[in-house]
C-alpha positions as CSV (number, residue, x, y, z in Angstrom):
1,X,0.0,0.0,0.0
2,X,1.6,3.0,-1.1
3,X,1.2,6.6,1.0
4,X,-1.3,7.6,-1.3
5,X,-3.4,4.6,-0.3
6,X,-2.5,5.1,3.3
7,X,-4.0,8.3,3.5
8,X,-7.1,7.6,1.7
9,X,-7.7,4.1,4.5
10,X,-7.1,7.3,7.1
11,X,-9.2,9.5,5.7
12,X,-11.7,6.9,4.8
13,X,-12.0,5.5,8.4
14,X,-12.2,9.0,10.0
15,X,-15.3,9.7,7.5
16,X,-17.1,6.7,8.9
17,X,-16.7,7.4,12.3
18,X,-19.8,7.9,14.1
19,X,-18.0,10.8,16.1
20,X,-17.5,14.7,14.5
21,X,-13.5,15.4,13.6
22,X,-12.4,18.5,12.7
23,X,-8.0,18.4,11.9
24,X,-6.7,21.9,12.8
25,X,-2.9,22.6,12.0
26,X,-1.3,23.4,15.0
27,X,0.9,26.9,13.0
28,X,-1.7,28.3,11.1
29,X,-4.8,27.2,13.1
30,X,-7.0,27.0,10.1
31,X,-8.8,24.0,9.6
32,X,-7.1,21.2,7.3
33,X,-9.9,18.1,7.5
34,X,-13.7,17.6,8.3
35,X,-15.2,14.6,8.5
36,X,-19.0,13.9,7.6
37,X,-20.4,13.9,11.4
38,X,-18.6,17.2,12.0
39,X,-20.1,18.7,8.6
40,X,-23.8,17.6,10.0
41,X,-23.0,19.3,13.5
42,X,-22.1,22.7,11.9
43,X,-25.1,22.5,9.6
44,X,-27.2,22.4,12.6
45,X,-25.7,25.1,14.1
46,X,-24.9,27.3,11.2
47,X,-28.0,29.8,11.8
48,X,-26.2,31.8,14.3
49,X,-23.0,32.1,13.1
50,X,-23.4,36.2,11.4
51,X,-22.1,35.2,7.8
52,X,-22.8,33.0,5.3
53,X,-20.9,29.6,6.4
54,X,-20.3,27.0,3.8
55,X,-20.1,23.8,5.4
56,X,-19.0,22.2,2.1
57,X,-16.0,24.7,2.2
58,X,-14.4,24.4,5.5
59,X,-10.7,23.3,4.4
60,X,-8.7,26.4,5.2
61,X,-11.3,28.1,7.1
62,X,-9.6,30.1,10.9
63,X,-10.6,27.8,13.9
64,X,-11.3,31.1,15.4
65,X,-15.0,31.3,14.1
66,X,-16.1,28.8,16.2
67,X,-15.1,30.9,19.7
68,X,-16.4,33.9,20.8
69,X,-12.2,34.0,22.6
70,X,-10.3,33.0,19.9
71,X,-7.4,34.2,21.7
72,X,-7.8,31.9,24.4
73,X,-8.7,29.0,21.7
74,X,-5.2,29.4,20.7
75,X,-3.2,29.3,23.8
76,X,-4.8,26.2,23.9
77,X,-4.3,25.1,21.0
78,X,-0.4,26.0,20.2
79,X,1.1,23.6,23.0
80,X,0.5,20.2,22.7
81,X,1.3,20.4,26.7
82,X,-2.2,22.1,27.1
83,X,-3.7,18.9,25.6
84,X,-5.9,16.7,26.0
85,X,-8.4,19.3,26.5
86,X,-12.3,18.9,27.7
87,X,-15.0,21.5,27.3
88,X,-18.4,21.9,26.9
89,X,-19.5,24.8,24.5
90,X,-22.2,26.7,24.3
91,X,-23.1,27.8,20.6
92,X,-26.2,29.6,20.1
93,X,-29.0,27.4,21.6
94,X,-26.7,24.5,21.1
95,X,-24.2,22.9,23.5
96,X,-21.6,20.5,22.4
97,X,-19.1,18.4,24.3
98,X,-15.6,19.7,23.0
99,X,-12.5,16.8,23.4
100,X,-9.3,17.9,21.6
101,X,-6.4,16.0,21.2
102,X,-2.7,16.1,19.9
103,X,-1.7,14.7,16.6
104,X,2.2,13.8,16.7
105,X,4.4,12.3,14.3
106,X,6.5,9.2,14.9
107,X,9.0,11.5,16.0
108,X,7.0,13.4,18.7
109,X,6.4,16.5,16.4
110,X,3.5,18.2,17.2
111,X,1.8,18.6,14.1
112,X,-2.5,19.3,14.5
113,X,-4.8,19.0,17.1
114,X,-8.0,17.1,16.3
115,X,-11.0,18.4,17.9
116,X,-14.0,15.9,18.5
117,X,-17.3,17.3,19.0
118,X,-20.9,15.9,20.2
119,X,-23.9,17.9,20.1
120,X,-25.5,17.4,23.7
121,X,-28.4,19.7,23.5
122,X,-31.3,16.7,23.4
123,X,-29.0,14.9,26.5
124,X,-29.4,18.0,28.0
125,X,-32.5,19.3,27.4
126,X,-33.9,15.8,28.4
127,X,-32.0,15.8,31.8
128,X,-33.5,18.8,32.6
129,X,-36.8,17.7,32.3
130,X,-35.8,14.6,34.2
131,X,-34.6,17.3,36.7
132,X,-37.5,19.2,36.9
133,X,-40.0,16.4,37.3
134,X,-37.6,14.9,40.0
135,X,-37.8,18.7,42.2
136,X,-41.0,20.3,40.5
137,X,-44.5,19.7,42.0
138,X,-46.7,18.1,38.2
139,X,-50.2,20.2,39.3
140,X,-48.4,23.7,40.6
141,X,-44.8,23.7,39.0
142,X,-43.7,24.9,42.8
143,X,-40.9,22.9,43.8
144,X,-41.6,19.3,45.5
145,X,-40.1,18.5,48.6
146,X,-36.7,17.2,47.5
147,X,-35.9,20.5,46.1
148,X,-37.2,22.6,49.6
149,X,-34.5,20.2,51.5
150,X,-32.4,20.9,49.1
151,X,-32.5,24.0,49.1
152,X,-33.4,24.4,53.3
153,X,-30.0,22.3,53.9
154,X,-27.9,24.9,52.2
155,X,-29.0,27.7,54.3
156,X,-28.5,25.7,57.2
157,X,-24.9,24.8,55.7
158,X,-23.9,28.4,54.3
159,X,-22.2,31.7,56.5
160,X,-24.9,33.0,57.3
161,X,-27.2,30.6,59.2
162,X,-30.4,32.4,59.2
163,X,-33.7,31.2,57.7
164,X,-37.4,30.1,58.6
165,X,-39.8,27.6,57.5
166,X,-44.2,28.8,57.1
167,X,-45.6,25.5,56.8
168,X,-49.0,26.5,55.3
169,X,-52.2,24.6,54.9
170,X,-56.0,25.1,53.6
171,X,-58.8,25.0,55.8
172,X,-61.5,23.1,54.9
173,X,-59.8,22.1,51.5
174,X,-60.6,18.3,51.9
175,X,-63.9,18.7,51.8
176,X,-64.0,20.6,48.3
177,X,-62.4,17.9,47.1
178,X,-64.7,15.1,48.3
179,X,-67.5,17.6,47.3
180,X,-66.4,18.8,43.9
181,X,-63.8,15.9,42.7
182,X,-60.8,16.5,42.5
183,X,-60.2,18.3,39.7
184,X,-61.8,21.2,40.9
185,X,-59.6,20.7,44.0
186,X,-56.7,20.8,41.5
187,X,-57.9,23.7,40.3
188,X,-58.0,25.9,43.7
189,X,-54.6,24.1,44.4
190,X,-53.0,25.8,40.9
191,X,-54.7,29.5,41.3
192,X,-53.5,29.5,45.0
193,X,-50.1,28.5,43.9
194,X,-50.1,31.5,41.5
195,X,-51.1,33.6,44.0
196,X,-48.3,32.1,46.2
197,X,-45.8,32.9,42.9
198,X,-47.0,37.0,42.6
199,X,-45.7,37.6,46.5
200,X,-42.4,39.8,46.4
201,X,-40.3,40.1,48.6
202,X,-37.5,42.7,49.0
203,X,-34.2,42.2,46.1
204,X,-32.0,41.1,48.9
205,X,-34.3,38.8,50.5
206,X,-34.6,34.7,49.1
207,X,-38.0,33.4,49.2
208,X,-39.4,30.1,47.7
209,X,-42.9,28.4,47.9
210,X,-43.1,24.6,47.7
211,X,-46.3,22.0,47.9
212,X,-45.2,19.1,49.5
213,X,-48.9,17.5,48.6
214,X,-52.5,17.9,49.1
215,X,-53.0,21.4,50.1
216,X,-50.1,21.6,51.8
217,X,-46.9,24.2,51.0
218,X,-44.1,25.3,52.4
219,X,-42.6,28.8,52.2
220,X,-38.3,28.9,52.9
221,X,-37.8,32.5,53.8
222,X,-34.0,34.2,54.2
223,X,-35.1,36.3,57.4
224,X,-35.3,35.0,60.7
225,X,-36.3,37.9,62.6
226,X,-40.3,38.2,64.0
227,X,-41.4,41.5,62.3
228,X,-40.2,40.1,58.4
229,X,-41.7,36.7,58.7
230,X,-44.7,38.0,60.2
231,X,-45.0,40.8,57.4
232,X,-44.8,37.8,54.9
233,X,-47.0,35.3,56.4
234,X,-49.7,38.3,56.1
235,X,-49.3,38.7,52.4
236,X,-49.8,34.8,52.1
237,X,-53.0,35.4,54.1
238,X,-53.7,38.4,52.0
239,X,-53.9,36.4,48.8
240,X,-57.3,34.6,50.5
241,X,-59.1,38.2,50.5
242,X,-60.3,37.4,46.5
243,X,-62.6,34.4,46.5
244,X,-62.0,31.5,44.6
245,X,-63.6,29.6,41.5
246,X,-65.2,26.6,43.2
247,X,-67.3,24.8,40.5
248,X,-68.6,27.6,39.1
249,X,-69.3,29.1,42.9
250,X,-67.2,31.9,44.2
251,X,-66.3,30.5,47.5
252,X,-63.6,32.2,50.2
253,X,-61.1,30.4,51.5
254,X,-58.7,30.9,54.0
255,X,-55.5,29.1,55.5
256,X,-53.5,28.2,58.5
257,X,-50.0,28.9,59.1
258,X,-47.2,27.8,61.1
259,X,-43.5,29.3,61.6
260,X,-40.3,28.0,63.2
261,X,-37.1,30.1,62.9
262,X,-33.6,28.9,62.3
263,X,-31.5,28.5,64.5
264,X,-33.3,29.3,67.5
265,X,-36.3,26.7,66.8
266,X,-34.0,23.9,65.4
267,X,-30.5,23.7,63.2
268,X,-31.3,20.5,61.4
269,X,-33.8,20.9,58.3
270,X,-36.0,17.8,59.2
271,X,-36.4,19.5,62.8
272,X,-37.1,22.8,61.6
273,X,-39.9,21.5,59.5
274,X,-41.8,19.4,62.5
275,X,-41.2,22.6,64.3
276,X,-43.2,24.8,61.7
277,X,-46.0,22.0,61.7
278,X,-45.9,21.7,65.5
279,X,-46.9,25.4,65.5
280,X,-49.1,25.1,62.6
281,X,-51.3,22.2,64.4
282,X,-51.3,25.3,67.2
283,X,-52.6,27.8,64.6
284,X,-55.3,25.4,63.4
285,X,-56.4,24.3,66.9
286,X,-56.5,27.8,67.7
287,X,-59.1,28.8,64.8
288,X,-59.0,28.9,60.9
289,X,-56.8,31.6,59.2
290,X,-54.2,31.9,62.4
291,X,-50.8,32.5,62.5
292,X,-48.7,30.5,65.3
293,X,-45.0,30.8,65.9
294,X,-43.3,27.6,67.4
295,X,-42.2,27.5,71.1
296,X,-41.1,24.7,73.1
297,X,-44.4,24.4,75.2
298,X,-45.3,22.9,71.7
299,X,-43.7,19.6,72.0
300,X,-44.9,18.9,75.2
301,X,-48.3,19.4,74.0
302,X,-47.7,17.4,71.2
303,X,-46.5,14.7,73.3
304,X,-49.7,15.3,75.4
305,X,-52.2,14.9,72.7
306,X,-50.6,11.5,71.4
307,X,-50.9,10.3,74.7
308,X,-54.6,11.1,75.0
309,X,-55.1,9.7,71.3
310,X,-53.9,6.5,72.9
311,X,-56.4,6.7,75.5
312,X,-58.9,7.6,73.8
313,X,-58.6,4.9,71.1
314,X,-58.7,2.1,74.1
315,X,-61.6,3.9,75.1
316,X,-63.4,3.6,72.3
317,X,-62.4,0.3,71.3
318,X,-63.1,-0.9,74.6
319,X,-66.0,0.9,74.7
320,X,-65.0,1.7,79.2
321,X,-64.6,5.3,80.4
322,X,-66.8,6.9,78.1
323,X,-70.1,8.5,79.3
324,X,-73.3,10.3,77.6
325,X,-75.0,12.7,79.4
326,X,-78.6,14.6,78.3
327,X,-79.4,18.2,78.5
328,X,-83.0,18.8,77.8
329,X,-84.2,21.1,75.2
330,X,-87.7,22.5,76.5
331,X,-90.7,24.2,74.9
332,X,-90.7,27.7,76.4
333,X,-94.9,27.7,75.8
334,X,-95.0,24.6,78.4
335,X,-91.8,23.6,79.7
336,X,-92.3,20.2,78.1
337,X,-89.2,18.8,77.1
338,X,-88.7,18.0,73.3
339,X,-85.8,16.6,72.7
340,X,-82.5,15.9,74.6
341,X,-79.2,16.7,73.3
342,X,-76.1,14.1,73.8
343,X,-73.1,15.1,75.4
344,X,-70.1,12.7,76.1
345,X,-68.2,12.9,78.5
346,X,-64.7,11.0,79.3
347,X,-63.7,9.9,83.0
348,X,-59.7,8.3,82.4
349,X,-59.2,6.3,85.5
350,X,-55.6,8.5,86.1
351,X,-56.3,12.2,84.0
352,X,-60.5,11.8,86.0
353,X,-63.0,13.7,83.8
354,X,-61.2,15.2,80.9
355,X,-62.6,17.9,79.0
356,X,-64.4,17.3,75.8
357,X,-62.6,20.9,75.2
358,X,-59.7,18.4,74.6
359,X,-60.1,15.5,73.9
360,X,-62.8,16.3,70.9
361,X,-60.2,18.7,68.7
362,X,-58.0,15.5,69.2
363,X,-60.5,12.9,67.7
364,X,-61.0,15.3,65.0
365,X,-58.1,15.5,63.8
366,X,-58.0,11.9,63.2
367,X,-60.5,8.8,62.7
368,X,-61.3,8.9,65.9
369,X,-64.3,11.2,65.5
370,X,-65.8,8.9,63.2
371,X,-65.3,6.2,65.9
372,X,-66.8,8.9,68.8
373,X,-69.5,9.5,66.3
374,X,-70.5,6.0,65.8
375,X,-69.9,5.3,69.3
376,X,-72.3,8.0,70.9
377,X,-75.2,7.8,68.2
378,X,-75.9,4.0,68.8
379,X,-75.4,4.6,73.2
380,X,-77.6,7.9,72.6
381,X,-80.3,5.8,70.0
382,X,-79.9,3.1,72.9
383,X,-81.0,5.7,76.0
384,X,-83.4,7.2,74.1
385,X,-85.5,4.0,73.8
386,X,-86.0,4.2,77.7
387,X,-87.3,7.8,77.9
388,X,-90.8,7.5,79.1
389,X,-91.7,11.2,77.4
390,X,-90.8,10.1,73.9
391,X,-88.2,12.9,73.8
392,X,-86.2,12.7,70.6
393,X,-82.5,12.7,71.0
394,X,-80.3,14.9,69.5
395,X,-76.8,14.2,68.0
396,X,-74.1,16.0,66.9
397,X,-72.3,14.5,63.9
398,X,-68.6,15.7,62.6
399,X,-68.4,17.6,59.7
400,X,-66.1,15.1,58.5
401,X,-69.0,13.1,58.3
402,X,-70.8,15.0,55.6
403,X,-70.9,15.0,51.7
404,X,-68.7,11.2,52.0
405,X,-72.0,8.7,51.2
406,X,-71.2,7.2,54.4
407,X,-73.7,8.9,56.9
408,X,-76.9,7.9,55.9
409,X,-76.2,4.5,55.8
410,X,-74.9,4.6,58.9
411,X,-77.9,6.3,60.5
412,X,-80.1,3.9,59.0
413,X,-78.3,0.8,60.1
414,X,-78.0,2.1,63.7
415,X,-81.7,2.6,63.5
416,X,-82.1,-0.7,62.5
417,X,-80.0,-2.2,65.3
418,X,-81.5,-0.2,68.2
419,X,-85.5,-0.4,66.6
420,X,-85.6,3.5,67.6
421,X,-88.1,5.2,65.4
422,X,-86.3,8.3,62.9
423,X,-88.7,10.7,64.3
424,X,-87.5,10.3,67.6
425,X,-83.8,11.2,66.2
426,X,-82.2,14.9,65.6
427,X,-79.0,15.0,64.1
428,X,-77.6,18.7,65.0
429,X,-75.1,19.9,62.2
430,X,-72.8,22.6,63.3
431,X,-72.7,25.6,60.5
432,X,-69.4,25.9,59.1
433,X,-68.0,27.9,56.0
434,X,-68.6,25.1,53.6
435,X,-72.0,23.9,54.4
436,X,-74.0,26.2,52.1
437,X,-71.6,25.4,49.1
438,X,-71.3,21.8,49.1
439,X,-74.6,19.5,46.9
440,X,-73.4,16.3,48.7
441,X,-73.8,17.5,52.0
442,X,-77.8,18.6,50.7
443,X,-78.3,15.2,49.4
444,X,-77.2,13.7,52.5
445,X,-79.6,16.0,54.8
446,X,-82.3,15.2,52.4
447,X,-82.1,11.8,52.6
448,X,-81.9,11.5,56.3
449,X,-85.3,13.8,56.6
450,X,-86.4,11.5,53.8
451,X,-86.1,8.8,56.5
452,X,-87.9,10.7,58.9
453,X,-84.6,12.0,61.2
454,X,-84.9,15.5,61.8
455,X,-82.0,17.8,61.0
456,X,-81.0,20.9,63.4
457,X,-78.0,23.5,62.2
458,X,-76.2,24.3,65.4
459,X,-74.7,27.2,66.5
460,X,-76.3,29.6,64.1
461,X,-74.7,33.0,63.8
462,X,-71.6,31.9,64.2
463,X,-70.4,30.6,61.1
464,X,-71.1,31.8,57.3
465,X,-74.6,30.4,56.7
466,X,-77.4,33.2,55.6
467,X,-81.3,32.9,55.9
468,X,-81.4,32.6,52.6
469,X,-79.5,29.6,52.3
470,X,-81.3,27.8,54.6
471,X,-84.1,27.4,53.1
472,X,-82.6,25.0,50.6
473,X,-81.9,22.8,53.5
474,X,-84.1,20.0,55.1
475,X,-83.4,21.8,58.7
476,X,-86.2,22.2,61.2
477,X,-84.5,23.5,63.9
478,X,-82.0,26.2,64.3
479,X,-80.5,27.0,67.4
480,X,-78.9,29.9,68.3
481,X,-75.6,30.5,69.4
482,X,-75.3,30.7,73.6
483,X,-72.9,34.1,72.4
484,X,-76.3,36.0,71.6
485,X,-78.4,34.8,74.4
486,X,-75.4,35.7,77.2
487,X,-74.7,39.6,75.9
488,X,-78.2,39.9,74.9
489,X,-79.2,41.5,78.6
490,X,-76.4,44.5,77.9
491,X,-76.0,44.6,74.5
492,X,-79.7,45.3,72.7
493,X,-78.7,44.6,69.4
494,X,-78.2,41.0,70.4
495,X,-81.1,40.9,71.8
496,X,-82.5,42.3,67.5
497,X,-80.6,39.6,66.5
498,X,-82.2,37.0,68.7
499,X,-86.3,38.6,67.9
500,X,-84.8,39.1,64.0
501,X,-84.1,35.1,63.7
502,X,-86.5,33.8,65.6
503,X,-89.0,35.9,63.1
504,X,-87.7,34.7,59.7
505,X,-87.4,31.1,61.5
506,X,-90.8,30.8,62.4
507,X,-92.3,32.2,58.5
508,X,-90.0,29.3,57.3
509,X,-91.2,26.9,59.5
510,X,-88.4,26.6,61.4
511,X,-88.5,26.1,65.2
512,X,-85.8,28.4,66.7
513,X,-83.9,27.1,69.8
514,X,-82.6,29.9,72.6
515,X,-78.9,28.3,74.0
516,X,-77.0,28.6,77.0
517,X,-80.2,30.2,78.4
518,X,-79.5,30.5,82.5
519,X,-81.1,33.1,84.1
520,X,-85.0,34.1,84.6
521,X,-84.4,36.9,83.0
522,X,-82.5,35.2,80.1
523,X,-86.0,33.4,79.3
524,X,-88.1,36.0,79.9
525,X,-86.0,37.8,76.8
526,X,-86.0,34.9,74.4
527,X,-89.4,33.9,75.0
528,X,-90.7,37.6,74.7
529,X,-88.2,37.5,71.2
530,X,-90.4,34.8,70.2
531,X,-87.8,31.9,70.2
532,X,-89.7,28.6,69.9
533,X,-87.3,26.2,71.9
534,X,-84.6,26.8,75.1
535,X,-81.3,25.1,76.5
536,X,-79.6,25.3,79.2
537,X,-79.0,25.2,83.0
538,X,-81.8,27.3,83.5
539,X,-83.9,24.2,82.3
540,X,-81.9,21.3,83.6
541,X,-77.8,20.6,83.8
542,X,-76.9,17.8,81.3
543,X,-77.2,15.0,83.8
544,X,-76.2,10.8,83.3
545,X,-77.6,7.9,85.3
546,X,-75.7,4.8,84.6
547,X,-72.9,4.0,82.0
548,X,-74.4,5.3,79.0
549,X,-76.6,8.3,80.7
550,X,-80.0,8.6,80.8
551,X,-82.7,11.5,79.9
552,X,-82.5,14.1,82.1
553,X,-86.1,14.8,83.5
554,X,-85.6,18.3,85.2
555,X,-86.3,20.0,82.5
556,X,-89.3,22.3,83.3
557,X,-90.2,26.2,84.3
558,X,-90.8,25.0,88.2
């Protein structure tokens, strides 16, 4: 093979490789050899080169077009010392992986460098969707989780060690989704996290939202002290003063927040975090759209209510400790009582009686309520069959409860398994923010009037319910809140209040229950305001005779 030959097999493998090779001479650094790959490279990238570039005409062409430093291209270039060198180049919106080499003869001349070159932009615009989907929440495009401790764990690891954690959360949110489905759920989820994206903070100051699932976010801010946080965790509340598109209903939401500050509430990112939701289980405990900062009286609480989840739990598997008592609910024409309402009541044989104050918000945040529920409706459906009167009983059921296809058949089946009559049972619903907005919970009220239970909304005036709405419901009792009745002796337009509901109760057919009446002159006032129904000690204490209570029968104007 002579050297003709030689250089064609050379030339002729280098074509075929599946790699780009560009030849440059290392005196001249213009470029003396192309190979097919590399001509295909520069033909995709040829648009933003500013002249007309020929990739059929490269022999001879200056390196130098190809770097925006063409002086430093050819320091690098000129030494064979310098080589091999590794880069990865950014050309246009292109980016290749550089690899050039030294070509020596057999006598250790350096004679040409050979570049290689491999366009990476798919490799790299598919890692960084890999990237994003691995730290990027799908629904909200907020970062997940991964990236927040990511992120947290630097400003725990960086000079200055300042930072704090808002863990925020929706109140009431679960139930829009069970109501609605969740892709209207989805839907609030996405417009709150724009809302989250529009906060600014000052230029200096680092600030980033995350959802780490459901309708739950985190918020890492770059202050630690007490007046910044605060100022930012009232613009997240602020976003909450425009309602939201709820199935076609505007509907106002609002959210629960809790802080913790680094250092002085932990150092460690996984600490900091229980921290914030420590003082955000305060915040919602506390009352819906609350701000709570953590302190170390936090944990012991915390410690407290797991402990009395425990108990309870036994409790109510065992079905030992618990008690119901019966407060009568009297006709204020005749004293009569109508109906009792059921109250449990918990004696631990080492805590004595605890407080349904505490123990209740407990259960609710868990099952247990469902198991209190079921629990105190079949013992209440049980005393009530002894009642010689034929007092219904009334029975408060969980929100929780509501809008899930679970509560009628569970009324009927404990109706079954008792043989008390619906008519002799109230459920008592307590009016929250959600109750006028959500069908399911209608369909389940109609269906248990359809069965003959009568439905009561408790607590009226104290929630977001209107007249107006009420109407649509299958209610025929509303009760008003004991707040009314206790100012109404000093505060007249209480009293208004009091003679205005009882009014527009009565034209809807409603009867309207007076609570927390106590005094003489307590029923003197909602009697003359034409209120229907009263409770409270004036009438008779709730009262228990045995383990699972029975009626209390000093109910009565005597």
């Amino acid at each position: 093979m002579d050297a003709f030959d030689f250089i064609q097999l050379h030339t002729g493998i280098l074509d075929s490789l599946p790699v780009a090779v560009i030849i440059v001479d290392s005196q001249t650094f213009n470029i003396i050899y192309v190979n097919d790959g590399a001509k295909k490279i520069i033909e995709s990238i040829k648009h933003i080169f500013d002249f007309d570039l020929d990739v059929n005409n490269l022999i001879g062409l200056s390196v130098d077009v190809f770097h925006k430093n063409p002086a430093y291209q050819r320091r690098i270039l000129s030494d064979a010392k310098n080589l091999p060198h590794y880069a990865r180049v950014g050309i246009g919106d292109q980016t290749l992986d550089l690899k050039v080499s030294a070509v020596m003869d057999p006598a250790g001349r350096y004679l040409a460098s050979m570049l290689t070159l491999e366009n990476v932009t798919a490799e790299i615009v598919s890692n960084q969707k890999l990237y994003h989907m691995a730290h990027y929440d799908v629904l909200t495009d907020l970062p997940n989780r991964v990236l927040f401790f990511k992120k947290l764990s630097e400003f725990m690891d960086g000079v200055v060690k300042k930072c704090s954690v808002i863990y925020i959360d929706l109140d009431g949110f679960g139930i829009i989704n069970d109501t609605y489905g969740h892709q209207v759920g989805d839907r609030v989820i996405g417009e709150f996290a724009d809302r989250l994206k529009a906060i600014e903070v000052e230029e200096e100051q680092y600030v980033m939202f995350s959802r780490i699932g459901g309708d739950e976010f985190l918020c890492l801010f770059s202050e630690n002290s007490v007046e910044e946080v605060s100022a930012l965790s009232g613009r997240i509340i602020s976003v909450f003063d425009a309602p939201f598109d709820v199935g076609g209903q505007k509907m106002w939401l609002n959210a629960s927040i809790g802080i913790a500050l680094m250092p002085e509430h932990g150092i460690l990112a996984d600490i900091l975090i229980g921290h914030a939701d420590l003082a955000l289980s305060e915040a919602k405990r506390a009352g819906k759209g609350r701000v709570c900062f953590f302190s170390e009286d936090l944990v012991t609480q915390a410690w407290e209510q797991v402990r009395i989840s425990k108990k309870l739990r036994s409790a109510l598997i065992n079905e030992e400790e618990l008690f119901l008592f019966f407060q009568p609910i009297v006709e204020l024409k005749t004293g009569r009582a109508v109906s009792r309402e059921t109250l449990v009541r918990w004696n631990n044989p080492l805590r004595g009686w605890v407080s349904p104050a505490e123990f209740i918000p407990i259960a609710e945040q868990s099952d247990l309520i469902e198991l209190l529920d079921d629990f105190v409706l079949e013992k209440a459906c049980l005393a009530a069959l002894s009642w010689q009167d034929g007092a219904r009983v009334a029975v408060n059921i969980s929100a929780r409860h509501l809008g899930r296809n679970t509560l009628v058949p569970k009324v009927a089946f404990i109706l079954r398994k008792t043989s008390l009559p619906p008519d002799r049972l109230e459920i008592e619903v307590t009016e929250t923010a959600e109750l006028h907005l959500l069908d399911r919970v209608m369909e389940d009220l109609h269906a248990l009037r359809r069965m003959g239970v009568h439905i009561t909304l408790d607590d009226f005036g104290t929630g977001f319910s209107s007249l107006s709405q009420i109407r649509f419901f299958p209610f025929g009792k509303i009760k008003i809140d004991s707040s009314f009745v206790r100012d109404a002796m000093e505060r007249p337009e209480c009293a208004a209040v009091i003679g205005a509901i009882a009014s527009i109760g009565q034209r809807l057919g409603l009867r309207v229950v007076a609570e927390g009446v106590e005094t003489q002159a307590q029923h003197d006032l909602v009697t003359a305001e034409g209120c229907s129904e009263g409770q409270g000690y004036f009438y008779g204490a709730p009262s228990a005779d045995g383990r699972y209570g029975a009626p209390c029968l000093s109910g009565g104007l005597d």
